[in-house]
C-alpha positions as CSV (number, residue, x, y, z in Angstrom):
1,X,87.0,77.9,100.6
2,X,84.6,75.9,103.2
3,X,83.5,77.9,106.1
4,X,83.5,75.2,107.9
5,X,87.2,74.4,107.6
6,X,89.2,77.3,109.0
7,X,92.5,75.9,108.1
8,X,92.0,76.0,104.4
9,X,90.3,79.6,104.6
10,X,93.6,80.7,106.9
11,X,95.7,78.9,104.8
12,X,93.9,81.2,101.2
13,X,94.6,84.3,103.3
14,X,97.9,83.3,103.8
15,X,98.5,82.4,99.9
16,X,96.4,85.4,99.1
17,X,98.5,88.1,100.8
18,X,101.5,86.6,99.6
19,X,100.7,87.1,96.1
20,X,99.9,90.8,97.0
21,X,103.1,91.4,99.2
22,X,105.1,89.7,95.9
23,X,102.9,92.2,93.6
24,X,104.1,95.4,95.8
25,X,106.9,94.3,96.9
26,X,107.0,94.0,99.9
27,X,105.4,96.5,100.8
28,X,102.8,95.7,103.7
29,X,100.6,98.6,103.8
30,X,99.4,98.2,99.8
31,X,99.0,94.5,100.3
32,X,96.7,94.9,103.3
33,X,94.9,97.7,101.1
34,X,94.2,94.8,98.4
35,X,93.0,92.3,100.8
36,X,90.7,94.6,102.7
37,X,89.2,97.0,99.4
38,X,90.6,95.0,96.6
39,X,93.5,95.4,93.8
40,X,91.7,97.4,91.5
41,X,90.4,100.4,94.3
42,X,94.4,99.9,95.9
43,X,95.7,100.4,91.8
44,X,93.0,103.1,91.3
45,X,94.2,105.2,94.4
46,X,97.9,104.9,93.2
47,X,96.9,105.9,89.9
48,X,95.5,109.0,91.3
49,X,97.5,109.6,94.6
50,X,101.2,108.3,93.5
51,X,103.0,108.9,96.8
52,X,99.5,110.0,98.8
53,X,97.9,107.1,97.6
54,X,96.2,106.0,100.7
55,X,94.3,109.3,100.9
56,X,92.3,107.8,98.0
57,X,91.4,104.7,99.4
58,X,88.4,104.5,101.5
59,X,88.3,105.5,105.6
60,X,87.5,102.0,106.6
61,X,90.9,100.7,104.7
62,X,93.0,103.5,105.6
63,X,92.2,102.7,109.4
64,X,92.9,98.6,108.4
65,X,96.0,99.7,107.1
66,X,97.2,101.8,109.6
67,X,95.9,99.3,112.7
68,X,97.6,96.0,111.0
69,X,100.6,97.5,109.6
């Protein structure tokens, strides 16, 4: 995406997120998780947390999630 054109780079978030909100259904914290630490450190922490799964993601991402969501 161009830097210089902020409609196209909103407009990539926008399609971005939506594939992650399809992929978790729904579910708005783990979709903010991928876009702010990435799919595999969001699948890694639900590998190893299952229903505590945020405990596993970083500090900075856990304090996205919990400020956006």
């Amino acid at each position: 995406v161009d830097p210089h054109k902020p409609e196209d780079s909103l407009k990539a978030a926008a399609h971005l997120m939506a594939g992650y909100l399809k992929r978790y259904h729904g579910d708005y914290g783990k979709a903010l998780a991928c876009y702010n630490a990435g799919s595999t450190a969001v699948a890694k922490a639900i590998a190893q947390g299952g229903d505590n799964w945020k405990q596993y993601l970083p500090h900075e991402t856990q304090r996205y999630i919990d400020v956006l969501s």
